[in-house]
mmCIF file of the C-alpha atoms, coordinates in Angstrom:
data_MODEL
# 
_entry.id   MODEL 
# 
loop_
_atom_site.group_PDB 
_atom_site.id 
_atom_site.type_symbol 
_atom_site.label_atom_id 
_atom_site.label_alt_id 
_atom_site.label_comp_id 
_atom_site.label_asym_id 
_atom_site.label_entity_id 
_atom_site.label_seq_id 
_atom_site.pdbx_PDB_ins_code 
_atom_site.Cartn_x 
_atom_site.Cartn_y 
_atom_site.Cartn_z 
_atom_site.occupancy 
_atom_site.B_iso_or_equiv 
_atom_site.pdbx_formal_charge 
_atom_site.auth_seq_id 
_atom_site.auth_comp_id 
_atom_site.auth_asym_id 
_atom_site.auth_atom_id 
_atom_site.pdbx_PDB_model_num 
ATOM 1   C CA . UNK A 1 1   ? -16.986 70.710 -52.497 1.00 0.00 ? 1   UNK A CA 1 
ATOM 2   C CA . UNK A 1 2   ? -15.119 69.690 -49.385 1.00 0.00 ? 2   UNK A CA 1 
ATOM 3   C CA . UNK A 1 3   ? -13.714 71.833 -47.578 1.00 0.00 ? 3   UNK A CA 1 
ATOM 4   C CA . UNK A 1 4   ? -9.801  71.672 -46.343 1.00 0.00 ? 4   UNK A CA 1 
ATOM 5   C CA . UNK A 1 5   ? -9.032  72.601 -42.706 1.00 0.00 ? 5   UNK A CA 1 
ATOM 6   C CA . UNK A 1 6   ? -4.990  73.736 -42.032 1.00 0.00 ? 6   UNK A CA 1 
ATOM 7   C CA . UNK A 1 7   ? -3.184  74.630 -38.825 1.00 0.00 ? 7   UNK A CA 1 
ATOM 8   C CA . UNK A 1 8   ? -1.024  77.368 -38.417 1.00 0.00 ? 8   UNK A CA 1 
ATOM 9   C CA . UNK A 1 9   ? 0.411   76.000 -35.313 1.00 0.00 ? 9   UNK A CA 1 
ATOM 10  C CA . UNK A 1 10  ? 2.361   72.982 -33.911 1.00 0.00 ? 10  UNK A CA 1 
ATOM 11  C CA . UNK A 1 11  ? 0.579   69.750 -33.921 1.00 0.00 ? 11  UNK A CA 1 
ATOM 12  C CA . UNK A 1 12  ? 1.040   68.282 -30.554 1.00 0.00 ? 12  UNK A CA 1 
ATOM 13  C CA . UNK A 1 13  ? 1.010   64.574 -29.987 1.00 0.00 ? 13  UNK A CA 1 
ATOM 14  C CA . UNK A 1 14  ? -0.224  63.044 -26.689 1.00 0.00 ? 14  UNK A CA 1 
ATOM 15  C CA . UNK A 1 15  ? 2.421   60.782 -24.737 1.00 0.00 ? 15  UNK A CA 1 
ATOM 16  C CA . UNK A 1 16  ? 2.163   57.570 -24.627 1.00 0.00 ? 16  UNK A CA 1 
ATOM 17  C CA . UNK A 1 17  ? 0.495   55.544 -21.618 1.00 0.00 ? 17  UNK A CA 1 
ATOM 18  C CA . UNK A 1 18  ? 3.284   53.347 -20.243 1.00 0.00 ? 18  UNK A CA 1 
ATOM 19  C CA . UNK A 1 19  ? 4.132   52.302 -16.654 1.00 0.00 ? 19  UNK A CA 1 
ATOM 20  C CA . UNK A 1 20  ? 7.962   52.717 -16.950 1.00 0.00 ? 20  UNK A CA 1 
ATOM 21  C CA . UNK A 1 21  ? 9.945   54.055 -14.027 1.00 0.00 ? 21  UNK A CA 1 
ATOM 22  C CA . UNK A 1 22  ? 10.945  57.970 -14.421 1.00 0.00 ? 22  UNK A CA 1 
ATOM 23  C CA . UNK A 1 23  ? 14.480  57.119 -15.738 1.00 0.00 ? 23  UNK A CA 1 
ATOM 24  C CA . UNK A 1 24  ? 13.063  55.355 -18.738 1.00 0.00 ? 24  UNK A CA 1 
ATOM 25  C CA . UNK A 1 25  ? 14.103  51.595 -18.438 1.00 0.00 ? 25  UNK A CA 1 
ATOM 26  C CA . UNK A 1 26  ? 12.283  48.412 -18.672 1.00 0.00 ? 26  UNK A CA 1 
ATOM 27  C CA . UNK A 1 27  ? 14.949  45.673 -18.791 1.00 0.00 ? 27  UNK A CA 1 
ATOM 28  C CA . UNK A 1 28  ? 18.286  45.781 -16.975 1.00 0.00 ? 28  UNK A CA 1 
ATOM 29  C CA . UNK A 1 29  ? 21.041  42.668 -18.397 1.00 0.00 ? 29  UNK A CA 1 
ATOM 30  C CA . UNK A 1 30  ? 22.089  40.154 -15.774 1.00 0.00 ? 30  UNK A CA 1 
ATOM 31  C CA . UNK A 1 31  ? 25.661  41.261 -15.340 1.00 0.00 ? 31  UNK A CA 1 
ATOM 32  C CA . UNK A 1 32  ? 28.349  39.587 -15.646 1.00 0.00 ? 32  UNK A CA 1 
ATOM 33  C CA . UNK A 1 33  ? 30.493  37.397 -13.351 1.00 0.00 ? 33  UNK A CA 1 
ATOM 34  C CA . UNK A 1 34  ? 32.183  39.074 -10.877 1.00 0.00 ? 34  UNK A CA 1 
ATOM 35  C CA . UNK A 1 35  ? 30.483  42.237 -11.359 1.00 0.00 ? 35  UNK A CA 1 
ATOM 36  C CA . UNK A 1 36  ? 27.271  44.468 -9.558  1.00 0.00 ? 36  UNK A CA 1 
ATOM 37  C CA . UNK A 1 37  ? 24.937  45.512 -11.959 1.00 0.00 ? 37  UNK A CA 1 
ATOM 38  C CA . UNK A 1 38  ? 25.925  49.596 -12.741 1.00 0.00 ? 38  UNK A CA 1 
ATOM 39  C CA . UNK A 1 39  ? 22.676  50.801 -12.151 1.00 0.00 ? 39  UNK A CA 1 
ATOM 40  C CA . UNK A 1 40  ? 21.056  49.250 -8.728  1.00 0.00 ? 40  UNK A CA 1 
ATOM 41  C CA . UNK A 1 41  ? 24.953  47.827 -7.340  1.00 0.00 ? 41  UNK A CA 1 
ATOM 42  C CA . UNK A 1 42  ? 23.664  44.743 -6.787  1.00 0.00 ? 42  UNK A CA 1 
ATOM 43  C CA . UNK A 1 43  ? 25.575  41.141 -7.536  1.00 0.00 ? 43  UNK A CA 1 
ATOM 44  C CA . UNK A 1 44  ? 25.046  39.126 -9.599  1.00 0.00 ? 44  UNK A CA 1 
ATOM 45  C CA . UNK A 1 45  ? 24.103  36.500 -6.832  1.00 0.00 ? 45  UNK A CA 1 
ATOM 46  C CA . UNK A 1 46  ? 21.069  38.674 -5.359  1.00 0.00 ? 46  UNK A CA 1 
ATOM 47  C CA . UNK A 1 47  ? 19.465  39.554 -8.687  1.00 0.00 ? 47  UNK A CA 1 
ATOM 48  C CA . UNK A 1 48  ? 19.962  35.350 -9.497  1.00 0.00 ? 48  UNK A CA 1 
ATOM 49  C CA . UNK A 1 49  ? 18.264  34.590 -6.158  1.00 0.00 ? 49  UNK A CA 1 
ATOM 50  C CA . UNK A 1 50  ? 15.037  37.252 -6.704  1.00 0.00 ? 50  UNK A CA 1 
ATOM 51  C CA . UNK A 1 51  ? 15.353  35.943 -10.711 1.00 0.00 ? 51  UNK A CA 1 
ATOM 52  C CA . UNK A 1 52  ? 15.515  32.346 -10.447 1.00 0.00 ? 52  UNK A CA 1 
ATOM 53  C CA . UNK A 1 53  ? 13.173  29.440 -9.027  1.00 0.00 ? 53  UNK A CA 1 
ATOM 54  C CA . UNK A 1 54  ? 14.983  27.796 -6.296  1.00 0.00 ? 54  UNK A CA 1 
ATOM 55  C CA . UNK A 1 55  ? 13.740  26.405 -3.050  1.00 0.00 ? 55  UNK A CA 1 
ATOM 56  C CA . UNK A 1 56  ? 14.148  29.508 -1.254  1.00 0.00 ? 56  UNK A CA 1 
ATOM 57  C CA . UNK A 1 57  ? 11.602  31.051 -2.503  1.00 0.00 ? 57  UNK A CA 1 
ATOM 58  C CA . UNK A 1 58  ? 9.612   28.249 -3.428  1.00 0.00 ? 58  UNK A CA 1 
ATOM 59  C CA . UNK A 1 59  ? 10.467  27.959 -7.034  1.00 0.00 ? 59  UNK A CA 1 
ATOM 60  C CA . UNK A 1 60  ? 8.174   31.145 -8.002  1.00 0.00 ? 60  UNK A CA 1 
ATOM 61  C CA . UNK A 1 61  ? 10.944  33.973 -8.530  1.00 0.00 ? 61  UNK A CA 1 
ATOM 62  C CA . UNK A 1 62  ? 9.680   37.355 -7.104  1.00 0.00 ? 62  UNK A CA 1 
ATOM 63  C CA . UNK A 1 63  ? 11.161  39.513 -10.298 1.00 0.00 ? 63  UNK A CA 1 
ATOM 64  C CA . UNK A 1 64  ? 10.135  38.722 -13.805 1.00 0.00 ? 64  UNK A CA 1 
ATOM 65  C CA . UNK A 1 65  ? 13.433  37.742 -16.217 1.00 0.00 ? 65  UNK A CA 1 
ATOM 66  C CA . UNK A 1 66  ? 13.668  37.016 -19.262 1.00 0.00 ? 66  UNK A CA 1 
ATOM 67  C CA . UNK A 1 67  ? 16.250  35.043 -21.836 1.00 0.00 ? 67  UNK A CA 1 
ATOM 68  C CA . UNK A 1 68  ? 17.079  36.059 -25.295 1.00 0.00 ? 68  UNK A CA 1 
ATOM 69  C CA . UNK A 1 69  ? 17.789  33.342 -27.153 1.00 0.00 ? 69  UNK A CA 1 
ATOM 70  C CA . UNK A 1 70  ? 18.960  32.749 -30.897 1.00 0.00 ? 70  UNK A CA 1 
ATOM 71  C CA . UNK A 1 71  ? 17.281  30.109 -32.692 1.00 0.00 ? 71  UNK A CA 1 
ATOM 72  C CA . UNK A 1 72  ? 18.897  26.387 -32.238 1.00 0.00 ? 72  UNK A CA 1 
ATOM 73  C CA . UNK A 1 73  ? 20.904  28.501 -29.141 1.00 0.00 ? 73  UNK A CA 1 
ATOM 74  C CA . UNK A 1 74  ? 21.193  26.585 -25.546 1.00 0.00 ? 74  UNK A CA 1 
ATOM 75  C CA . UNK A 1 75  ? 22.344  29.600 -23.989 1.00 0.00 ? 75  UNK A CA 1 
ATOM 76  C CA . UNK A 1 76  ? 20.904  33.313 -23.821 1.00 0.00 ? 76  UNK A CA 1 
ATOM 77  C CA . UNK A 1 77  ? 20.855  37.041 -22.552 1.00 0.00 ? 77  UNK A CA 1 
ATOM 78  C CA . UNK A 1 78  ? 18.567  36.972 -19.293 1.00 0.00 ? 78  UNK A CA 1 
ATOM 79  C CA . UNK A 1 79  ? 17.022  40.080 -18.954 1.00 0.00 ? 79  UNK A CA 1 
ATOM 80  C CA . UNK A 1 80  ? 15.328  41.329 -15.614 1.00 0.00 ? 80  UNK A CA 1 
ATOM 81  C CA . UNK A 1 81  ? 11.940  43.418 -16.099 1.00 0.00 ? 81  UNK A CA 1 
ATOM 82  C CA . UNK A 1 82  ? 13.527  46.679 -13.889 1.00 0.00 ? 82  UNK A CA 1 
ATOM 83  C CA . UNK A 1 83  ? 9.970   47.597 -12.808 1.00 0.00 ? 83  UNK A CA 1 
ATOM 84  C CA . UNK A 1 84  ? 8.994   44.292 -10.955 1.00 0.00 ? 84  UNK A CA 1 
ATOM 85  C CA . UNK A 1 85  ? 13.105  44.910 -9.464  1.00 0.00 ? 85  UNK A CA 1 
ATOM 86  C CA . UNK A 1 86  ? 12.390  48.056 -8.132  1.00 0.00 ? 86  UNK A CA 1 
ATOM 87  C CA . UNK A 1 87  ? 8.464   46.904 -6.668  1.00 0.00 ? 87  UNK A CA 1 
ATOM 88  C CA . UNK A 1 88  ? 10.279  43.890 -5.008  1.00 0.00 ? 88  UNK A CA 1 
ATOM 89  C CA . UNK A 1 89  ? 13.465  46.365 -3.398  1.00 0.00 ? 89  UNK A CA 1 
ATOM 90  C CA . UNK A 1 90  ? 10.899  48.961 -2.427  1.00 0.00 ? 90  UNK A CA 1 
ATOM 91  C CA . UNK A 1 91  ? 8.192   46.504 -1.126  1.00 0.00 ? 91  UNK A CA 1 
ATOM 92  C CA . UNK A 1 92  ? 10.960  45.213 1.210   1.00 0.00 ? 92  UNK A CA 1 
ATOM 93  C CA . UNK A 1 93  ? 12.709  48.407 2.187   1.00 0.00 ? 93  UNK A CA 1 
ATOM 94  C CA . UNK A 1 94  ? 13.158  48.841 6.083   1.00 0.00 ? 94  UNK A CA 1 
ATOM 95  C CA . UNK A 1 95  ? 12.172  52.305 5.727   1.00 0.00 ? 95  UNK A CA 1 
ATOM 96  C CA . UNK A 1 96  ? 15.557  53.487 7.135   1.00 0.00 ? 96  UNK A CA 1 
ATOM 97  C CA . UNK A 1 97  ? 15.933  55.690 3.920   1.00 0.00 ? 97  UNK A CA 1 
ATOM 98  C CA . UNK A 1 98  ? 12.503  57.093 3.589   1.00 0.00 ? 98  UNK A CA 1 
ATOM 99  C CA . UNK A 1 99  ? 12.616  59.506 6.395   1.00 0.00 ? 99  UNK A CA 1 
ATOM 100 C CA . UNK A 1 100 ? 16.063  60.583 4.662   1.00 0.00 ? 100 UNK A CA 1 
ATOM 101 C CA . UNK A 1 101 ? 14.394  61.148 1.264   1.00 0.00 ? 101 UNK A CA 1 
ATOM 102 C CA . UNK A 1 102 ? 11.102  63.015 3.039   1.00 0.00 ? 102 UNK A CA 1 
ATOM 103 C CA . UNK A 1 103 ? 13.744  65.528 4.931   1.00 0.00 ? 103 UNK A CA 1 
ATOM 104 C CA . UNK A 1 104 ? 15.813  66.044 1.653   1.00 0.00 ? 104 UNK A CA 1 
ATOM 105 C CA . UNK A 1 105 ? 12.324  67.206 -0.097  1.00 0.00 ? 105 UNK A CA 1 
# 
């Protein structure tokens, strides 16, 4: 006969692998006319520059985006992958605020 193994204790369940930042997002929405995006205070005009081809940066946008379309729809949500937003701000920083963020360690 087989034997049956139990556990007395809590079963613990490994995290999952993922490369999202520590606050836990992975898309932020394009926001809306007029207004900076709540979470980085950006416009809506940088985030469309760094999201969309144009010449200035040679038609190859430097942040992934995405739109959410229905089916039959012309229009859509565009989403911006937040990870690839943050690598592009911090790949660019001037390093004015790191020596801030090293002394408030």
């Amino acid at each position: 006969m087989p034997t049956k193994i139990c556990s007395l204790g809590p079963v613990e369940i490994p995290p999952r692998e993922t490369n999202m930042p520590p606050d836990g997002r992975e898309f932020l929405r394009l926001p809306p006319v007029g207004q900076r995006c709540p979470v980085t205070g950006l416009s809506r005009a940088a985030l469309n520059a760094w999201i969309l081809p144009s010449a200035a940066n040679g038609f190859k946008p430097p942040v992934k985006s995405f739109v959410i379309r229905q089916p039959g729809s012309k229009t859509g949500i565009r989403i911006i992958s937040y990870p690839h937003l943050r690598a592009f701000i911090m790949a660019h920083a001037d390093g004015t605020n790191a020596t801030e963020e090293s002394c408030a360690l």
